[in-house]
N, C-alpha and C positions, 0 to 999 in steps of 0.2 A: 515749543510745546504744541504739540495737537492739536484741533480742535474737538471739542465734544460738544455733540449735542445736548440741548436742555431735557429734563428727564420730566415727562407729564408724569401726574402720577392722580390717585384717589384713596380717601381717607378710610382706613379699615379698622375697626376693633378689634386688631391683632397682641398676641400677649407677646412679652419678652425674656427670657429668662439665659441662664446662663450654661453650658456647654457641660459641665460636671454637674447640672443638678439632677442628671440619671443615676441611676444605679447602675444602669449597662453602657460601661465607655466607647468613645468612640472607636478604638482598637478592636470592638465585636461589630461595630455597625458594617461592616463589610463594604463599604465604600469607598473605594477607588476609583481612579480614573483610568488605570490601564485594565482594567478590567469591565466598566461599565462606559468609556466611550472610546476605547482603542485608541488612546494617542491625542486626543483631541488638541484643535488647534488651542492656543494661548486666548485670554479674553481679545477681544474686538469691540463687541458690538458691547450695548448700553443697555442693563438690565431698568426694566418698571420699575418706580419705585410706589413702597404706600410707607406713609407714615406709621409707624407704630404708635400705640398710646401705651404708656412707661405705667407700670403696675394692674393693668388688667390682667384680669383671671385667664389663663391656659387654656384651648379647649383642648380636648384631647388628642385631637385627629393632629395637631400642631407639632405633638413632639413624634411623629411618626417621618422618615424618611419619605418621599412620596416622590414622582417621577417629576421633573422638570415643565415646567408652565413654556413653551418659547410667545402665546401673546400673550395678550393684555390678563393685567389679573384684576380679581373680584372686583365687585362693586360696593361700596359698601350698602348697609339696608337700606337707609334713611336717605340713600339717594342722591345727598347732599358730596358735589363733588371739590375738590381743590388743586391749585397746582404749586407741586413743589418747588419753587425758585432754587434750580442747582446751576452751578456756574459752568458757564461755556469753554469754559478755558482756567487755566492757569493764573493767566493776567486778570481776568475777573473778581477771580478771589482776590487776591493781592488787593485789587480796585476797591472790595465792598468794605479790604482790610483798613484802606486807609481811611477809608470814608467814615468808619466808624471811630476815626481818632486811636486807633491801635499803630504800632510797627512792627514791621517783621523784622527777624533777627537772622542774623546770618547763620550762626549756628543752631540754633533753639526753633522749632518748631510751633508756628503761632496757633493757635484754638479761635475759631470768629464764632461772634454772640451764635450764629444758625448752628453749628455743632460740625461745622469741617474745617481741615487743617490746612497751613499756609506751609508750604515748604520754607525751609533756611534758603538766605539767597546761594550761600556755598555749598549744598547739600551736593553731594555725587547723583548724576541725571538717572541713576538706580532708583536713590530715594525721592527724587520727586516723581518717577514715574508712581512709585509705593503710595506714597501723598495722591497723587492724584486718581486712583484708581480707587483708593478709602473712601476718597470720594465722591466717587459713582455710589459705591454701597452704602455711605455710613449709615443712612436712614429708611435701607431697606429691614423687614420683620426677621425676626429669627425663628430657624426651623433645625428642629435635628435631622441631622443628613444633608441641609440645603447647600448649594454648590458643590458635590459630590458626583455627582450623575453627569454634572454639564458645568465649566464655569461660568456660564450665564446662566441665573436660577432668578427666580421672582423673591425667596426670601436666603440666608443661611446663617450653619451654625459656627461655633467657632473656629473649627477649624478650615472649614470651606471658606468662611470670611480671609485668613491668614493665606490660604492655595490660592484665591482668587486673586488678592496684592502680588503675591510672590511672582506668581507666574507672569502678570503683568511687568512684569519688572524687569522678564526672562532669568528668575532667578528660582523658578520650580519649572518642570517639563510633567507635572502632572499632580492630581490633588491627593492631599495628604490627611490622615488623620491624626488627634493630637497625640497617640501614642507615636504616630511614625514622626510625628515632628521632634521628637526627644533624641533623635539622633541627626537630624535635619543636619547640614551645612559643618561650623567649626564648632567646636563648647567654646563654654565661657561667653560672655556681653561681647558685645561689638560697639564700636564707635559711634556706631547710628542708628543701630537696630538692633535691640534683644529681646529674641524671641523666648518665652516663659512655657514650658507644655510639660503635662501631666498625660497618664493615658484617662484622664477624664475632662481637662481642660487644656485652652490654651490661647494667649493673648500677646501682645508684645508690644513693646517701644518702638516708638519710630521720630529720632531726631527730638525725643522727651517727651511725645506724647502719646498716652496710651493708645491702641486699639484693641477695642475687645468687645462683642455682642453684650457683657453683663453691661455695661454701659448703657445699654439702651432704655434697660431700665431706669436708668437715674437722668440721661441727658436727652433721650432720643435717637443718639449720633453713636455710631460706633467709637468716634474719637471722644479723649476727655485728658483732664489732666491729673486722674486720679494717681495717687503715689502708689506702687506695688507693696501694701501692707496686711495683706492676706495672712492670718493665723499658720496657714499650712505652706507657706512661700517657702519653706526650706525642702519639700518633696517638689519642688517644678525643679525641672533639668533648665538649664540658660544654655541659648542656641545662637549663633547669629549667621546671617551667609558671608563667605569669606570675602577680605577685602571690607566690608562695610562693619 
């Protein structure tokens, strides 16, 4: 596994909300990748991270697409700064996992108290790169459009979040919106990973636990192990990429 760097980061009162709570889906946001960065390479490098704080008010300029941050983001008012402890590796997590009196499961994908996920030790080296790249983001803010423009973005929405994993994964060649995710990869759930997209949302399992920006609202963390019990679950299309 890689190594990655640790990700500084500083504290914002940023809001969170979820990917369908526009009235205009992502399917009009016109954001693409072959379109707005000609091909670009796959993730690399290691976006900023700020903590969100889970049910603050929206500002408005938040749910607007907006061009790509590549340095550092805001600061927040009060000056008052922090650093996010994100793990350097793979084996870290696993480390803080056991430390915490938890185990990881071969199959089953673990959730640690901080809000990021332990790969199964069997998972196919697809899904742990998926796990470890959720990683980098989980506790980046959400923005409509965000990861759209550039897979390295300061915050994103959901479907940039899902372009972001995938492509890391080399399992997308460029970013998708949730409508184009509805036809993404094979139908039907996949063994590891099922992908859930509306052309107003879009979220997905990975090894049994969720991903998805509404998350953030409740845990902080992209990841959670919320059950897919949504009212309207029977309008999301299920996607998975072949093989997994």
């Amino acid at each position: 596994m890689r190594k990655r760097s640790v990700i500084a980061a500083t504290l914002a009162a940023l809001a969170v909300a979820g990917c369908g709570s526009q009235a205009t889906s992502h399917g009009g946001s016109g954001a693409r990748a072959s379109a707005s960065t000609g091909g670009a390479a796959v993730p690399v490098a290691h976006p900023q991270a700020v903590e969100p704080i889970a049910g603050a008010a929206a500002p408005a300029s938040s749910q607007k697409a907006s061009a790509p941050q590549v340095a550092s983001v805001s600061v927040d008012p009060s000056g008052v700064s922090s650093s996010l402890p994100e793990p350097e590796s793979l084996t870290e997590v696993r480390d803080q996992l056991t430390q915490s009196g938890m185990t990881g499961s071969t199959t089953q994908a673990t959730l640690t108290p901080g809000g990021l996920a332990v790969a199964p030790i069997d998972a196919p080296a697809a899904v742990q790169e998926i796990i470890d790249a959720g990683n980098e983001i989980a506790r980046l803010p959400y923005r409509w459009g965000g990861g759209h423009e550039t897979y390295q973005d300061t915050a994103y929405d959901c479907s940039g979040s899902l372009s972001y994993v995938l492509a890391a994964a080399g399992l997308l060649d460029q970013t998708e919106t949730s409508g184009e995710l509805m036809s993404y990869g094979d139908p039907g759930p996949g063994k590891w990973i099922t992908i859930f997209a509306t052309d107003g949302h879009t979220f997905m399992y990975v090894a049994g636990l969720r991903f998805d920006t509404v998350a953030l609202a409740e845990t902080g963390s992209r990841w959670s192990d919320r059950s897919a019990d949504e009212p309207d679950l029977s309008s999301f299309v299920e996607r998975h990429p072949p093989g997994l």
